[in-house]
N, CA and C atoms as a LAMMPS dump frame, in Angstrom:
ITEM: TIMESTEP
0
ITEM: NUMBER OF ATOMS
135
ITEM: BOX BOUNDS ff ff ff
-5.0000000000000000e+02 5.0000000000000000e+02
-5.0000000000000000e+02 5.0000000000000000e+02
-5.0000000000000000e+02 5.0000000000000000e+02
ITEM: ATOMS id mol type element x y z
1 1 1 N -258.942 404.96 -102.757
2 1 2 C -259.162 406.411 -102.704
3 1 3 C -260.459 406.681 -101.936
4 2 1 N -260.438 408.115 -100.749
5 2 2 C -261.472 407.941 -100.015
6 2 3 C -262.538 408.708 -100.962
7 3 1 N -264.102 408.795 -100.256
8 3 2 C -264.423 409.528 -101.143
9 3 3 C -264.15 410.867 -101.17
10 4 1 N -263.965 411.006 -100.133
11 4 2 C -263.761 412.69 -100.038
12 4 3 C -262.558 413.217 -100.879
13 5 1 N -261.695 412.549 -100.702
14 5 2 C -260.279 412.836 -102.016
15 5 3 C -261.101 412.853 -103.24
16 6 1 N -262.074 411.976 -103.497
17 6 2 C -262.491 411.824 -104.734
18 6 3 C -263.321 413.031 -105.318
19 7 1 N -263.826 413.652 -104.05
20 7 2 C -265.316 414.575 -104.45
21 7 3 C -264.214 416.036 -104.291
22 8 1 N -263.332 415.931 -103.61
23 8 2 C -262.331 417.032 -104.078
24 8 3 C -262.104 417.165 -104.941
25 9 1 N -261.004 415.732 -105.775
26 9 2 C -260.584 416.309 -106.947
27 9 3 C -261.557 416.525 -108.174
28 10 1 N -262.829 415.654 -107.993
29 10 2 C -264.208 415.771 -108.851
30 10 3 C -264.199 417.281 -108.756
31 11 1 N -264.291 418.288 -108.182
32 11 2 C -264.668 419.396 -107.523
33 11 3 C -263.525 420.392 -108.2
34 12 1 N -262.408 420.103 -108.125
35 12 2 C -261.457 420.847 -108.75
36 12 3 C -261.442 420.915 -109.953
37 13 1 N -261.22 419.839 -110.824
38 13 2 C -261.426 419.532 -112.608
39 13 3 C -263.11 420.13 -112.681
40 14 1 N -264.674 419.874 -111.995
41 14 2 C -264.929 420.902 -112.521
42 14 3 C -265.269 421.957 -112.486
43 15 1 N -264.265 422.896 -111.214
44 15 2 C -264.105 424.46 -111.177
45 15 3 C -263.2 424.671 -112.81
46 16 1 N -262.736 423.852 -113.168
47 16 2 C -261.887 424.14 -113.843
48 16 3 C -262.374 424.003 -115.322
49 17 1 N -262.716 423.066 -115.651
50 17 2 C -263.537 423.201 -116.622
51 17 3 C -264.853 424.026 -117.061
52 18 1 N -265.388 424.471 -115.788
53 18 2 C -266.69 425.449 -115.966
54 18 3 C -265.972 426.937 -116.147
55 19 1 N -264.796 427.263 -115.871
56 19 2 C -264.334 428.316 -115.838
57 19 3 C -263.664 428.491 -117.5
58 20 1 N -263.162 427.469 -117.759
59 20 2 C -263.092 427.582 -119.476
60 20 3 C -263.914 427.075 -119.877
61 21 1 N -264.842 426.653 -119.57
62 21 2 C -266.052 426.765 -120.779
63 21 3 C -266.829 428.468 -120.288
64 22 1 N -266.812 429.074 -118.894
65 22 2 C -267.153 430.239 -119.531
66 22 3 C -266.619 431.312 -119.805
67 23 1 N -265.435 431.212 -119.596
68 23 2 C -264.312 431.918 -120.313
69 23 3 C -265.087 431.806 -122.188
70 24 1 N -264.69 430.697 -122.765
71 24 2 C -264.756 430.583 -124.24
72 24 3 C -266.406 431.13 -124.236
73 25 1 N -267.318 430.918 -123.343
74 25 2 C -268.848 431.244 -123.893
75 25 3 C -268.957 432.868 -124.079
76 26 1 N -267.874 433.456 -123.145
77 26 2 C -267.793 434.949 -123.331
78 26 3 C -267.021 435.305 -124.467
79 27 1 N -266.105 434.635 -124.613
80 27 2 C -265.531 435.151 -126.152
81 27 3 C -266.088 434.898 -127.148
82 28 1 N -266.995 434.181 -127.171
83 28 2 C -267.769 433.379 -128.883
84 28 3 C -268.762 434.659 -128.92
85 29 1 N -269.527 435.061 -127.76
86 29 2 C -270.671 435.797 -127.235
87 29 3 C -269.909 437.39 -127.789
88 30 1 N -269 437.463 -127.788
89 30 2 C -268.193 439.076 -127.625
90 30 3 C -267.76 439.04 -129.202
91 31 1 N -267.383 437.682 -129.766
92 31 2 C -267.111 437.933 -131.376
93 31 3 C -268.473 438.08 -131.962
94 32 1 N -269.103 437.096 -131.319
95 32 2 C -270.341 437.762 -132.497
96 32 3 C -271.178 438.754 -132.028
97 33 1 N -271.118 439.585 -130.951
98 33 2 C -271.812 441.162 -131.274
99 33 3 C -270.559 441.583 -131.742
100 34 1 N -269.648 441.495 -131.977
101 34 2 C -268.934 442.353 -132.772
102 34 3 C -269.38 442.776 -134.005
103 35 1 N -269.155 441.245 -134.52
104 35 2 C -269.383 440.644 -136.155
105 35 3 C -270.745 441.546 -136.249
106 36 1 N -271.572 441.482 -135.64
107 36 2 C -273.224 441.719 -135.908
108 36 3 C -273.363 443.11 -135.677
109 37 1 N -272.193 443.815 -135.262
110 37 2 C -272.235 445.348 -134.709
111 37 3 C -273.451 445.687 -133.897
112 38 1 N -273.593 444.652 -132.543
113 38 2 C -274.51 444.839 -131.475
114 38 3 C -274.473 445.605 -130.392
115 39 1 N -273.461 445.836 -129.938
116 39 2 C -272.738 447.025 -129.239
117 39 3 C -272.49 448.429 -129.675
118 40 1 N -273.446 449.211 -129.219
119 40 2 C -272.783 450.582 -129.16
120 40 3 C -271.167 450.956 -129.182
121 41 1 N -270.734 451.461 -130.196
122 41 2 C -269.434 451.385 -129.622
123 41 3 C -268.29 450.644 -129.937
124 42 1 N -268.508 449.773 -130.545
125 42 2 C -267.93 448.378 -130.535
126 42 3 C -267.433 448.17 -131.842
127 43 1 N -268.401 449.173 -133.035
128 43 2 C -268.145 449.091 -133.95
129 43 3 C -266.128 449.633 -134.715
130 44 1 N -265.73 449.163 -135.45
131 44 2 C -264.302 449.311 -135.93
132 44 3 C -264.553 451.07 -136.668
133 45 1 N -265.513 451.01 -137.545
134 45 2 C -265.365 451.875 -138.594
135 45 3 C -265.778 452.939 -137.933
């Protein structure tokens, strides 16, 4: 395998992984100002 195939697919797995890890860092981040009623707005009641 050349390297360049290599630093591609290195390159792809981690677009891909940085994109769900910040995918999930925004949802953990968005449940808990919820939970904490940090948002204007945001609140249920």
């Amino acid at each position: 395998m050349s390297l360049a195939a290599l630093f591609g697919f290195g390159s792809v797995i981690f677009l891909i992984v940085m994109t769900g890890a910040f995918l999930y860092g925004m949802t953990a981040l968005r449940a808990a100002a919820d939970r904490d009623n940090y948002r204007p707005g945001s609140a249920k009641n």
